[in-house]
C-alpha positions as CSV (number, residue, x, y, z in Angstrom):
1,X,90.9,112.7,99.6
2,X,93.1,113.0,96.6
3,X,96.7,115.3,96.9
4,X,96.6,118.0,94.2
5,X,99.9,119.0,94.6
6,X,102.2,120.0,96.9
7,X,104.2,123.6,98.7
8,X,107.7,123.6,97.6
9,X,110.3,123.3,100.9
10,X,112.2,126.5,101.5
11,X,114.1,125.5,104.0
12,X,116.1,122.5,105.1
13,X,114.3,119.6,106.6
14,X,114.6,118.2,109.5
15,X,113.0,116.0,112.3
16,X,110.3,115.4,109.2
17,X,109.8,113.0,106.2
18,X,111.7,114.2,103.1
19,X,109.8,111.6,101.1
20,X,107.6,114.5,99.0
21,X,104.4,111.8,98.7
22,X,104.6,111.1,102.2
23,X,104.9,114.4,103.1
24,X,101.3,114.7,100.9
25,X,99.9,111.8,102.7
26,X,100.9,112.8,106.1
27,X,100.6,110.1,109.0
28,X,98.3,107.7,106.9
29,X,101.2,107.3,104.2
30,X,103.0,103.5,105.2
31,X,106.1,104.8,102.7
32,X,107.6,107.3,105.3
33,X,110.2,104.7,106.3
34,X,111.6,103.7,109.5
35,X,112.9,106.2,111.8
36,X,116.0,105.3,114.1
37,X,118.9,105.9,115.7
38,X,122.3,104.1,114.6
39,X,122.2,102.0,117.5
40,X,118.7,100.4,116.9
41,X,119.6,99.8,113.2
42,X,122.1,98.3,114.7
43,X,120.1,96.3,117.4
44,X,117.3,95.2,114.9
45,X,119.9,93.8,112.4
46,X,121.5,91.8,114.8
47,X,118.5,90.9,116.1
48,X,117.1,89.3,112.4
49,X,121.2,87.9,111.8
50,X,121.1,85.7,115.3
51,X,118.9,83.7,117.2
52,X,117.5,86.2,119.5
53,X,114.1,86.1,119.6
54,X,113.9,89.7,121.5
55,X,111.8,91.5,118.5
56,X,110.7,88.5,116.3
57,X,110.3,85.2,116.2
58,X,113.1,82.7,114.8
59,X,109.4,81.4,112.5
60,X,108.9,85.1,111.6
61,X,112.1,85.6,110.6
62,X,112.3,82.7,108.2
63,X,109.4,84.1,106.9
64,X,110.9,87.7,106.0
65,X,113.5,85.5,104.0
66,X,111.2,83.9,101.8
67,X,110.0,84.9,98.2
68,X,106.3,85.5,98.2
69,X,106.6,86.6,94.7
70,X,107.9,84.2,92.5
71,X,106.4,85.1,89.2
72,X,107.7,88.7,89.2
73,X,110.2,90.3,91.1
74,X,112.4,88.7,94.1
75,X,110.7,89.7,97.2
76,X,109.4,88.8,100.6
77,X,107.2,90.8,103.0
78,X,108.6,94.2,103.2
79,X,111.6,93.1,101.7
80,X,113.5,92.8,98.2
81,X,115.4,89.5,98.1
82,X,119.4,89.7,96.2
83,X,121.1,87.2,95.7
84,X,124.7,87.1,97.8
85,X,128.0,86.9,96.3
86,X,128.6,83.4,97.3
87,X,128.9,80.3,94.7
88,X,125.6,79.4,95.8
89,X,123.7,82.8,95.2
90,X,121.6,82.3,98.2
91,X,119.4,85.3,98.9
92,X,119.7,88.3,101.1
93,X,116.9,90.5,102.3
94,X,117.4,94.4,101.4
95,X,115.7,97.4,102.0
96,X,116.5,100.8,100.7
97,X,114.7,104.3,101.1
98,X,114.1,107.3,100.1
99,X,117.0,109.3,101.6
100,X,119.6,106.9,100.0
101,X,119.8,104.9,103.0
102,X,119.7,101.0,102.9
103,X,120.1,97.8,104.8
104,X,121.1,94.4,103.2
105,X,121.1,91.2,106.1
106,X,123.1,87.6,104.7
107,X,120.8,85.6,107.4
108,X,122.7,82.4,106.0
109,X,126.4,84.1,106.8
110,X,125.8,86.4,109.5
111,X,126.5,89.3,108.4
112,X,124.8,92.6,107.4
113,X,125.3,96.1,106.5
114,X,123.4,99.2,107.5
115,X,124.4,102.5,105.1
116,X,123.0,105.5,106.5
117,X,123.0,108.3,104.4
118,X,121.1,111.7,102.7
119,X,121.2,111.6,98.8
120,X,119.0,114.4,98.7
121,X,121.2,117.0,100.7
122,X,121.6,119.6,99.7
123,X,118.7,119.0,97.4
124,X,116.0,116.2,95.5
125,X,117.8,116.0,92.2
126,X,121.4,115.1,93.3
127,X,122.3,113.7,90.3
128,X,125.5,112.1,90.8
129,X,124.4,110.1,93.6
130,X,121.4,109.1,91.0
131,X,123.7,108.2,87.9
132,X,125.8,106.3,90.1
133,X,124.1,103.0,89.2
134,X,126.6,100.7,90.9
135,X,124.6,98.7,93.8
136,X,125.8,99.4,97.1
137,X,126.1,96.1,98.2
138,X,128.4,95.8,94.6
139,X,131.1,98.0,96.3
140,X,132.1,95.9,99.9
């Protein structure tokens, strides 16, 4: 079944997907993001940065890290891949959503950064946060 459109929100949102198409889609849609406290951001990056095999394998990790699309854009599986800052560019694993939120994980140095946030409060269009095209990562 095909979404023909969609009830404009009245109200503000919360404890649901802001994401308008996964909204559509409803609990079949994959692009709804991850939902999680601060803590197990927290948790699952230190879990990918270290050798903790608690949530996934050291194999499955490596895995995550590589580029399984090396004719077209930098990315692994669920991932975009960016290169770090470092002399030797090596690449980073970063994931970004809907709400303005993103995480961006140097396997190779350690170290990662989680940046919880709601570009679309107090509404979609919030256009300075959109002209702002300076990368995140660009500004630590």
């Amino acid at each position: 079944m095909c979404a023909n459109g969609s009830k404009p929100r009245t109200s503000l949102i919360r404890g649901h997907v802001h994401d308008p198409k996964a909204a559509i889609l409803g609990a079949e849609c994959g692009s709804a993001g991850l939902f999680a406290t601060k803590q197990d951001l927290l948790t699952f990056a230190k879990s990918l940065l270290t050798d903790d095999e608690t949530l996934l394998s050291n194999e499955t990790k490596d895995v995550l890290a590589q580029n399984n699309a090396p004719n077209a854009a930098v990315r692994s599986l669920g991932w975009a891949l960016i290169p770090s800052a470092a002399a030797d560019e090596h690449l980073c694993i970063w994931h970004s959503g809907f709400t303005g939120t993103a995480i961006v994980l140097d396997r190779q140095t350690g170290q990662g950064l989680v940046f919880l946030s709601n570009r679309i409060h107090p509404d979609s269009p919030n256009e300075p946060f959109l002209l702002d095209d300076t990368p995140l990562f660009n500004r630590i």
